[in-house]
N, C-alpha and C positions, 0 to 999 in steps of 0.2 A: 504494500500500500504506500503510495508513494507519499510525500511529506507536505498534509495542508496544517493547519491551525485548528486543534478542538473546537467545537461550537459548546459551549456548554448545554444543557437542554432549557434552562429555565429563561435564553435568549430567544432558542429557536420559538417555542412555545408562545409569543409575542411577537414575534418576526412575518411580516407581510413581503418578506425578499423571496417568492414563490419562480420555482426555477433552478435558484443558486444551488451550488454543487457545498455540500455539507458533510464533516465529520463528526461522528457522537461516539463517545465512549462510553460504558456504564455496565449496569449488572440487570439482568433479565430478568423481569419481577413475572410473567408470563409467558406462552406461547401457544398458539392456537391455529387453528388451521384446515386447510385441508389439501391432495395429493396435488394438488397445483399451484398453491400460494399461501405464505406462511405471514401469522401477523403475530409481530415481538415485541409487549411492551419494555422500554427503555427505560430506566433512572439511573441518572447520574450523582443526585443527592445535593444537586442543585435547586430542586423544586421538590412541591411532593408529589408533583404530577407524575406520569411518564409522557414518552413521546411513541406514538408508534410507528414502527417499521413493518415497509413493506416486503415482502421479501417472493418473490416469485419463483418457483422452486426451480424449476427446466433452470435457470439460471447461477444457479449455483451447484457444484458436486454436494453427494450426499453425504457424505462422512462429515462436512461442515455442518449443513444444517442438522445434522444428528446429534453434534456437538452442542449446540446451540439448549440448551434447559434452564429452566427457572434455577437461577443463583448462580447461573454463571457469566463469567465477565467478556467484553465483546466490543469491538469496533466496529463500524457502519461509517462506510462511505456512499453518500445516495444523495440522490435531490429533494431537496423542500419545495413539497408541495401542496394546495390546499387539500385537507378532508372532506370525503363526501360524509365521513361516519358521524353518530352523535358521540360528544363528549369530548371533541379535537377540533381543533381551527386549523390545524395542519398537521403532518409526519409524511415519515421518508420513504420514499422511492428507492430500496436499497441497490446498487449497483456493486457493493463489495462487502465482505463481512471477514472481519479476522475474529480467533476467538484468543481469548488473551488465556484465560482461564476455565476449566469445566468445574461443572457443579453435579455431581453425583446424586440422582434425583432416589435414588435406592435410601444415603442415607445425607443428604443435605436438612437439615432441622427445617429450616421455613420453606420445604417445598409446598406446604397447607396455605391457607389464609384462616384466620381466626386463632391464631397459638393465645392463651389466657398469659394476662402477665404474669402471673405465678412462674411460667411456663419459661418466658422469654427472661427472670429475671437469671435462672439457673445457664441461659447460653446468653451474656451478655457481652459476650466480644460480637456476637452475631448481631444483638438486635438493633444496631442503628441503621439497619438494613432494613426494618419493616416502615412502613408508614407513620406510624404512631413514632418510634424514638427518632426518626428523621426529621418531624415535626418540631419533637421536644429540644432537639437538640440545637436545629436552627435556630427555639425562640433563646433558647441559653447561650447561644451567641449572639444573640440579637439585642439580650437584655445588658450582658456583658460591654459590650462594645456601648449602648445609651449608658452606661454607670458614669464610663468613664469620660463620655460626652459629656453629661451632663455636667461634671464634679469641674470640669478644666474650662465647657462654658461659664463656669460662676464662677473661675478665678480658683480654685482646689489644688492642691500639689499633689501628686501621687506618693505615698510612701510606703517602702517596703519594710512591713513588721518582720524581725524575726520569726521563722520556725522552730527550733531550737532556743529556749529559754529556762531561764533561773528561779522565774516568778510562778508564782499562778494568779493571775488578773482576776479572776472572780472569786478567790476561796473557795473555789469546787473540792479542790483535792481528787478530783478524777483525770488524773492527767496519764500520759504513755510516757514512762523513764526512755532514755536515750541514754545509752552507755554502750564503751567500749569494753568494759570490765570482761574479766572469765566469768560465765555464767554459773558454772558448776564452781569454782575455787577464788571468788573473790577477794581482794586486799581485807583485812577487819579490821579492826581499833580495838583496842582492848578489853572498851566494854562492849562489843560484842556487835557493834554496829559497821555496816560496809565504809570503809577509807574510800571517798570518792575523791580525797586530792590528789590518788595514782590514776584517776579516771582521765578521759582524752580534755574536759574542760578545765578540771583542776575542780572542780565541785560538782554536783548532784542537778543533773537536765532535765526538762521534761519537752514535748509534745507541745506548741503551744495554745490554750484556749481561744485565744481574743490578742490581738494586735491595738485593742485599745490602747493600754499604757505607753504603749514606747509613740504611740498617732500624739497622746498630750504632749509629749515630749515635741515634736515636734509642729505641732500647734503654738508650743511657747516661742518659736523661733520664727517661721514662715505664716504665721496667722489663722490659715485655711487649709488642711491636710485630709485623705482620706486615707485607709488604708484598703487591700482589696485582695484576699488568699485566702488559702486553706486552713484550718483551726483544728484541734481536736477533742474528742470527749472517750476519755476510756469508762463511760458508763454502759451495764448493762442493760439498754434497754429495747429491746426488741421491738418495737413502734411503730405504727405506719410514719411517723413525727420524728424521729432522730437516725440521726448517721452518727458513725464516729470520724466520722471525715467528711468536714464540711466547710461551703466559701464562709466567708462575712465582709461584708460591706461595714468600714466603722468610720465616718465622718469623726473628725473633733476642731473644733472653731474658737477660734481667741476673741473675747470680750462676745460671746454668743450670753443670754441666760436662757429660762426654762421654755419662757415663749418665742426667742429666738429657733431654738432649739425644733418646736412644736411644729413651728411654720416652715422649716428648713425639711420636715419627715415628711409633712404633707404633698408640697410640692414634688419632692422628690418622686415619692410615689406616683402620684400623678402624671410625670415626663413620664417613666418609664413604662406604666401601661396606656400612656399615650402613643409612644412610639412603637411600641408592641400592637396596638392597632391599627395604625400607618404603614407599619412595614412588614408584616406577619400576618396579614390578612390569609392569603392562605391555607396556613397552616394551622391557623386557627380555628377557619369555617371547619376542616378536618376533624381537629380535635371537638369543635361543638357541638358536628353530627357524632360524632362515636363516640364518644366519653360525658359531653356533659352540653346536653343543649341550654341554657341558662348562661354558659361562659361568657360570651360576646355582650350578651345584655349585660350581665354580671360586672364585666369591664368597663363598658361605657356608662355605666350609673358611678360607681366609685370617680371615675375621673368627672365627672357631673356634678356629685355631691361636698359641699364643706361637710369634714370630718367634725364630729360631735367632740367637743370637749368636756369633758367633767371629772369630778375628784374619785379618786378610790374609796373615800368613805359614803359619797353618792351611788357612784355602784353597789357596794354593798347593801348600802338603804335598798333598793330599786331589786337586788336579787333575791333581800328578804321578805320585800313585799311581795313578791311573784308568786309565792305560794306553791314553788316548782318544788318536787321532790330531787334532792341532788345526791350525788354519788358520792361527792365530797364536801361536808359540811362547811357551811358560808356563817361567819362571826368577822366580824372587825378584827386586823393583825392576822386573819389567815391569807397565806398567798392565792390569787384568784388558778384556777384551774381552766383545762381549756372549757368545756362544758359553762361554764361562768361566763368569762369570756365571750364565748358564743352565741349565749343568751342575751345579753349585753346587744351584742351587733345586730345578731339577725332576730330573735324574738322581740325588744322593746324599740330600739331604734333604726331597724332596717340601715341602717348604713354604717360606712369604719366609726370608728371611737377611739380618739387621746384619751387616756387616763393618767392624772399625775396626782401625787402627793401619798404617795405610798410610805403603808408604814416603816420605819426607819430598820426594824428589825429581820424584816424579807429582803433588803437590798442592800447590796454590796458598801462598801468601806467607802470608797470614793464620792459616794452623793453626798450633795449640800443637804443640809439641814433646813427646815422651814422652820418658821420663828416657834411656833408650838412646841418646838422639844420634839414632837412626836413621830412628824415625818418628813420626808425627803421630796428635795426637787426631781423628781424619775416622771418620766413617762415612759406607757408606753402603747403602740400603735395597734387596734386590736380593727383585723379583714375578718371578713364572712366568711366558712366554711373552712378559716386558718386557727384564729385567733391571732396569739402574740406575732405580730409578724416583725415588727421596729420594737426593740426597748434602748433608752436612752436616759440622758439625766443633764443638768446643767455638773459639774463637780464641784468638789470644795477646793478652794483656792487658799482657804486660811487653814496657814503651818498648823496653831495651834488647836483647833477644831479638827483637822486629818489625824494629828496625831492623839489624840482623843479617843479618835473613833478606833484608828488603828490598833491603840491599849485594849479595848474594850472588845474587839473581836479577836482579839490574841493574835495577831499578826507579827511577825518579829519585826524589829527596825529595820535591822540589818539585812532582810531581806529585798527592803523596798526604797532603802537608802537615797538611790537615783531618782528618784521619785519624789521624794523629800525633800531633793534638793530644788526641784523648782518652785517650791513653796515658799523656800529660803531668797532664792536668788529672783528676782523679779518675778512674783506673782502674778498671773493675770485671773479674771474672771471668766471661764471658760465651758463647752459644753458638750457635749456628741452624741451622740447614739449608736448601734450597731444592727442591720438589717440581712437576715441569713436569706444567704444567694440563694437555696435551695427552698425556703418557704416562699419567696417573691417568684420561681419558677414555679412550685405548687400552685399558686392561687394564677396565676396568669394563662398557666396551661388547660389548670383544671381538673388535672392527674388527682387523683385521692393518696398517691402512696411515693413519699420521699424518696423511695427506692429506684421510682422510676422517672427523676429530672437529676438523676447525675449519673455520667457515661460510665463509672462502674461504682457500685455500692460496698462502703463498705461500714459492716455491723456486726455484729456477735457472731462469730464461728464464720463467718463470712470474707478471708481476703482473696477472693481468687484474680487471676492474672497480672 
């Protein structure tokens, strides 16, 4: 085949150059036919379309077209020309076909259409090959690329958090250790604890949670920073709602406070499944016939709607008075549940909901304090069918007051030192939040299960490839 230029397919698909001499490359999602003319749909994973080819059999040797099965990979040199068919505005007139690769239809996994995602998640080197993960995976590039649009249109620096670190930013204590040590015969100390100063950092690493801490840091110096990577959780919990490996999106902004803060999550939101409906229409109408018809509306009301403000001990009032029976008991000072949550958005108020002023005892070390003693500057962002999707907070800026709080939930100084230090050395009043890439792909797609908006999952007993 002599040497033209790919056409990609989601060009041709749109292309009125009826005539022109065309090359496609991709993988065979069909074939059908009959002893004198064969039709192959095409995708290249450009689109979720295909394209199809025509392929006239007298015109090609047999052992090629026999080649030719669902899931395998293929050239086509042919003309674009208009369809007479429904469901195409054009495809090609094959004039040549190379096969790059064969696809064994005895034991290829998606020779079927209809695999259960249960199905698809146990071969997930395969599945960005069907419809559905080719959808999800273009809007996860799609959302990816507005993050960072959006952050550098408002003037945002990009900063790269550590993976490897020394802290743990939220107190979890469910982190993944990172060490070079012998696992079987480790250095000791005498009283009987592992010597990590023979380890490769000289001290005791983990896995990191959140890129928050080191974004303030550099929030004190550049104004406007985000961060934007991978995080971890070595919890176990099996969930349609958690990974142990997952993005976050963490803004943090110098002299922002809590309605700074509020108005920066909203908007934000906003661009993103704006532009998610602007430039993913496609693969959305796909997703809204097969998974969840509701999506499309579901998206253009949220960017339609101002998000409802109110306080945590509001909500609380409002989920006492609902008379709802809960799974997890609702009192003032309990952390809200997704179920709460939920109720909140889609049963009293039909649209998202900022919640702030939480109690001081469910949230992390770094919140400011509100004058009551009792709670803290936090919000956070609560979608339909997600819950928490944004939690954020204005922080404490005064030395005296962090180190307080820091005493108080047993945190070591010495652990958080650096941290300390910009409280000391030019304070600012500042603020952020953190928004997980993989719930903003949930609620956009539509998908019900975290499993299935990141290209491989990984979770309890789970790290394959």
């Amino acid at each position: 085949m002599e040497h033209i230029r790919r056409n990609k397919i989601a060009d041709l698909l749109k292309s009125k150059n009826f005539g022109s001499e065309v090359l496609v490359k991709g993988w065979v999602r069909s074939k059908r036919g009959n002893k004198n003319i064969n039709f192959i749909a095409l995708n290249d994973g450009s689109a979720i379309h295909t394209i199809q080819v025509v392929a006239e059999v007298a015109n090609f040797p047999e052992e090629v077209l026999k080649l030719v099965t669902t899931g395998s990979c293929i050239a086509v040199k042919g003309t674009l020309v208009e369809s007479m068919g429904q469901g195409q505005s054009v495809e090609i007139q094959a004039g040549h076909i190379e096969v790059f690769g064969t696809a064994d239809p005895e034991t290829y996994p998606l020779q079927k259409k209809g695999h259960s995602l249960e199905f698809l998640r146990e071969i997930a080197h395969l599945r960005p090959r069907t419809n559905t993960f080719g959808a999800v995976l273009r809007i996860r590039h799609a959302m990816a690329f507005a993050i960072h649009k959006y952050f550098n249109d408002q003037g945002f620096y990009y900063i790269h958090a550590p993976i490897i670190t020394g802290s743990d930013a939220e107190g979890a204590g469910a982190m993944f250790r990172v060490t070079t040590l012998d696992d079987k015969n480790p250095p000791v100390l005498p009283d009987g604890h592992v010597d990590y100063s023979q380890d490769f950092f000289g001290k005791e690493t983990k896995l990191t949670v959140s890129g928050q801490l080191e974004a303030e840091l550099g929030a004190m110096a550049l104004g406007l920073v985000y961060t934007f990577g991978p995080t971890f959780r070595a919890e176990n919990s099996n969930t349609p709602r958690h990974l142990a490996e997952f993005w976050m999106i963490e803004p943090e902004m110098a002299f922002y406070d809590i309605h700074d803060d509020m108005d920066l999550a909203e908007d934000f939101l906003k661009y993103l499944i704006r532009y998610a409906l602007e430039n993913c229409h496609d693969d959305l109408e796909f997703l809204d016939k097969m998974y969840d018809n509701e999506l499309i509306a579901r998206l253009n009301e949220v960017v339609a709607d101002k998000f409802v403000r109110l306080t945590y001990t509001e909500a609380v009032e409002i989920l006492i008075a609902s008379g709802q029976s809960w799974e997890f008991p609702v009192d003032w000072g309990t952390d809200l549940q997704a179920e709460h949550e939920r109720y909140i958005v889609e049963k009293h108020f039909g649209k998202p909901v900022i919640l702030t002023g939480y109690p001081k005892d469910i949230k992390a070390f770094y919140m400011k304090m509100n004058e009551d003693g009792k709670t803290v500057r936090a919000m956070d962002v609560l979608f339909p069918k997600i819950g928490e999707i944004i939690g954020g907070s204005q922080r404490e800026e005064n030395l005296d007051a962090l180190l307080k709080r820091i005493h108080e939930m047993n945190i070591p100084e010495k652990d958080v030192w650096w941290y300390l230090d910009t409280r000391k050395f030019g304070t600012a009043p500042h603020a952020g939040f953190g928004l997980g890439f993989e719930r903003l792909i949930l609620f956009v797609t539509g998908m019900s299960n975290i499993r299935d908006v990141i290209p491989f999952p990984r979770t309890p007993k789970n790290a394959e490839f």
